[in-house]
N, C-alpha and C positions, 0 to 999 in steps of 0.2 A: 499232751501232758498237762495234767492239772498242776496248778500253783498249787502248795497250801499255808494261802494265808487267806484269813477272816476278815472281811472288811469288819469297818468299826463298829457298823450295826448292830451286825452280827454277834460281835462281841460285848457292845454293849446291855444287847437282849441276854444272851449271859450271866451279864455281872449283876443285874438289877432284880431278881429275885431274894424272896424274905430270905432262904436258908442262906445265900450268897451272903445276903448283907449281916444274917446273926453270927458270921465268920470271924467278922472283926471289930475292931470298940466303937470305930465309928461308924459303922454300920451298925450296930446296938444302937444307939445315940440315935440314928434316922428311924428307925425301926417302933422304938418307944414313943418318938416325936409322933409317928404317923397315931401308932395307940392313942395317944392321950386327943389327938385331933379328931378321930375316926370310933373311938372305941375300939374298934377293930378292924383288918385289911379286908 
């Protein structure tokens, strides 16, 4: 029988994507930061 739970990695690969992070204000806030460092992702 499989478990299902995600290790953290796993989850964390997840969470860290641009559309992930335009979800919420502060992920906006990280998102823009990268912009203005990067120009672009």
């Amino acid at each position: 029988m499989k478990v299902k739970i995600r290790n953290s990695k796993a989850k964390k690969a997840k969470k860290t994507g641009f559309r992930t992070r335009q979800k919420t204000a502060g992920g906006r806030k990280v998102n823009k930061r990268q912009r203005a460092r990067h120009d672009s992702f």
